[in-house]
C-alpha positions in Angstrom: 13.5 -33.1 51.1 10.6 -33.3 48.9 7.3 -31.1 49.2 4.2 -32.7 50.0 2.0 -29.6 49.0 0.9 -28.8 52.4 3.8 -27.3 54.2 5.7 -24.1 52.6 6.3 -24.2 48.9 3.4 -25.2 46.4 0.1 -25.0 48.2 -2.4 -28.1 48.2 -4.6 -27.8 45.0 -8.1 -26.6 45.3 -11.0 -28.4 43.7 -15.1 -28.1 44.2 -14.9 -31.1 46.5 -12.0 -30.0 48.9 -13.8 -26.2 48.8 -17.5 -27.9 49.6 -15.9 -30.3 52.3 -14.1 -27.4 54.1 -17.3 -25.2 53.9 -19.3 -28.2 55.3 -16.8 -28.4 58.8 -18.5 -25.6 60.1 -21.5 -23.2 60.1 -22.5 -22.5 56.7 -25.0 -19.6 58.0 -21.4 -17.6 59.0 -18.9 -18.9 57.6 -16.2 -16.1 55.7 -13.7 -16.6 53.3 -11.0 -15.5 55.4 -12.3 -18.6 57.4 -12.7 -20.7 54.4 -9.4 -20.2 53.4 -7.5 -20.8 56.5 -9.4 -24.3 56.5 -8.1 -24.8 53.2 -4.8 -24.0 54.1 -4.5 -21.2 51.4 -4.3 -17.8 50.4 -7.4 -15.4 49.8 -6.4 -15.0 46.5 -5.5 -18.8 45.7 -9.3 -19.0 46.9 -10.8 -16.4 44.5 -9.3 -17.8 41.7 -12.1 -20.7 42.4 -15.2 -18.9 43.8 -15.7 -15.3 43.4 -17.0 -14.6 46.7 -19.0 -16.1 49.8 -22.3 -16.7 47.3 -20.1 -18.9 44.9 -19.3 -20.8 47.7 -22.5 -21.3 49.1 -23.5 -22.3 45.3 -20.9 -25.1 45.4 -22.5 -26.1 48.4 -25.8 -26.3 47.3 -24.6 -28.1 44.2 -23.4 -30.8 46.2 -26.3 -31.0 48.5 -28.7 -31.1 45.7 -26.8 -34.2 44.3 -27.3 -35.7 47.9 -30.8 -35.4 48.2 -32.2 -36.2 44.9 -33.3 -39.8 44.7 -32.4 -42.2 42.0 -34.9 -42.7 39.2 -37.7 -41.0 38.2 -41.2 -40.4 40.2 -44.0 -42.2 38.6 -48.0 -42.3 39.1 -47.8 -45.1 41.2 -44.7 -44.1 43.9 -44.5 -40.4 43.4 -45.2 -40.2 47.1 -43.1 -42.0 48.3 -40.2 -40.4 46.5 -41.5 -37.5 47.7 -40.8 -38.6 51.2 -37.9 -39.7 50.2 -36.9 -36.6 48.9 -37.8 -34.8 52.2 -36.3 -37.1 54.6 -32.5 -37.0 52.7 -33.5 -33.0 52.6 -33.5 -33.3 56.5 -31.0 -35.4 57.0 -28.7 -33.6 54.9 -29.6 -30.1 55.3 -29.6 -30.7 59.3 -26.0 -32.3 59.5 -24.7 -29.1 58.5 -24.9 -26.5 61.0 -26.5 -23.2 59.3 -27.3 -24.7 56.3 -30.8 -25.5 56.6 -31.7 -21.5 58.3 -29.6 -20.2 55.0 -31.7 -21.9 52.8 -34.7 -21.3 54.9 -34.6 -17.1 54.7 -35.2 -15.2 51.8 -31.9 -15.2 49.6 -31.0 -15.8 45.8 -31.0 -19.1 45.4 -28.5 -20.7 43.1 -30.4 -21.6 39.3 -28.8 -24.5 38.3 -29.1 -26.7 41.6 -32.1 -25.5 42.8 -33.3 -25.6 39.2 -33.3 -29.3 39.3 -34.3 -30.0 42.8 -37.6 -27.3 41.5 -37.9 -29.8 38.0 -37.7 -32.9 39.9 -40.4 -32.3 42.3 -42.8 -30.6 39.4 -42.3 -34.1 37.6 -43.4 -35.8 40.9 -46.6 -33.7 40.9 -47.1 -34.4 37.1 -46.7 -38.0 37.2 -49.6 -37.8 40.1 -52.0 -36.2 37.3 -51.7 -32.5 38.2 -51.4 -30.5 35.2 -48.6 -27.7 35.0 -49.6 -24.8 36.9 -50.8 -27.1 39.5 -47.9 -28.5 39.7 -45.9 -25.7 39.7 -48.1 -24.6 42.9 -47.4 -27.7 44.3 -43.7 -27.7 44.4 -43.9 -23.9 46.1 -46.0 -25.5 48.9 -43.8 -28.5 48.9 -40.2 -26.5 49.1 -41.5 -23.8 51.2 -43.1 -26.3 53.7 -39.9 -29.0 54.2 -37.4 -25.7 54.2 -39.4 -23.9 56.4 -39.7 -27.2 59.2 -35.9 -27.9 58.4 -35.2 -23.9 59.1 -36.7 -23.9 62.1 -35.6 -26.9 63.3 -31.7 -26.0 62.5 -29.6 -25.9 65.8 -32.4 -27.4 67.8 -31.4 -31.3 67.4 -35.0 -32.2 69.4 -36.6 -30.5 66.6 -38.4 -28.8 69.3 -38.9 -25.0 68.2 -39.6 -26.9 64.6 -43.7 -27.9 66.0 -44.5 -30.9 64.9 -42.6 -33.9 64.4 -41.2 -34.4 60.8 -42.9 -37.6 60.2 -46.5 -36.3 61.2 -45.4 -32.8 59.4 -44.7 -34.2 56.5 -47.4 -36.9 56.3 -50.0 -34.1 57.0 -47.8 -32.0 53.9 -48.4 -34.4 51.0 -51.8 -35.9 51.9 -52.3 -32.4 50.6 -50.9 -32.2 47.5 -51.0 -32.0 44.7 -53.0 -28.6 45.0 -56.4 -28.3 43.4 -57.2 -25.0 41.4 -58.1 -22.4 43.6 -62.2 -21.8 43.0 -63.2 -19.2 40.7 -65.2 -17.2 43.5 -64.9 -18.2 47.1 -67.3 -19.3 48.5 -70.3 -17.0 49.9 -69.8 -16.0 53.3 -72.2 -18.0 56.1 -74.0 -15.7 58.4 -75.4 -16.8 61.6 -79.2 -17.9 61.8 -81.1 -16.0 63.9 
């Protein structure tokens, strides 16, 4: 009888899509490798010889979701909002169809370089096509990330997006009429007292 490479014998091969698609069949926030690897239908060790632990897997993951996300072409002076929005919405419907992953990326963690890298240089060349110069850009994608994540975070496991606040549309309308960020003044300003 011949093997298929799923029953006894040769075990099925691993690749960075089968390892991201198994991760992505349950909750990201808690999922082990022991659980990873019974998905796969492999051994711990036939695992590690792919990802060296839990973080590398999350990595692939976030590799993958960062290719998801990212709209095609490049943001210019005239639509850089927009694909902006764009940006956000695949964010939230990405990060939300996966349950756990938007609360992992949403609390404090080490994020990894190379995706998050290019999700950071995308949106700093949104804010530079819409005239800001580096550093304000640079500010702006902070405020950007931190604000979507955060919504997306907080909305993870609620589908009504109650516990989130306010609706996504209205959040993230209310986001980038904001940005880009304008220096911060050299002095604030003076303090109003009440007239007597």
């Amino acid at each position: 009888m011949k093997k298929t490479g799923t029953g006894p014998g040769r075990p099925p091969r691993l690749s960075r899509e089968r390892i991201v698609e198994a991760a992505l069949q349950g909750d990201v926030d808690t999922l082990t490798m022991r659980e990873l690897a019974a998905r796969l239908g492999v051994s711990h060790s036939s695992l590690y010889r792919w990802v060296p632990d839990r973080d590398g897997v999350l990595d692939l993951v976030s590799e993958v979701m960062v290719e998801r996300v990212l709209p095609a072409g490049e943001p210019g002076a005239d639509d850089w909002r927009e694909w902006l929005a764009r940006l956000a919405w695949a964010m939230h419907d990405a990060f939300l169809a996966v349950p756990g992953y938007a609360a992992h990326v949403a609390r404090p963690h080490r994020h990894h370089p190379e995706s998050f890298g290019r999700l950071r240089d995308a949106v700093v060349a949104a804010f530079r096509a819409a005239g800001a110069d580096p550093r304000e850009a640079e500010r702006s994608w902070y405020v950007f990330g931190f604000g979507v994540v955060r919504w997306l975070g907080a909305a993870d496991g609620d589908p009504a997006g109650d516990a989130a606040g306010p609706r996504f549309d209205l959040y993230l309308e209310t986001l980038l009429r904001g940005l880009p960020t304008t220096p911060a003044p050299a002095t604030p300003p003076a303090a109003r007292t009440p007239s007597s």
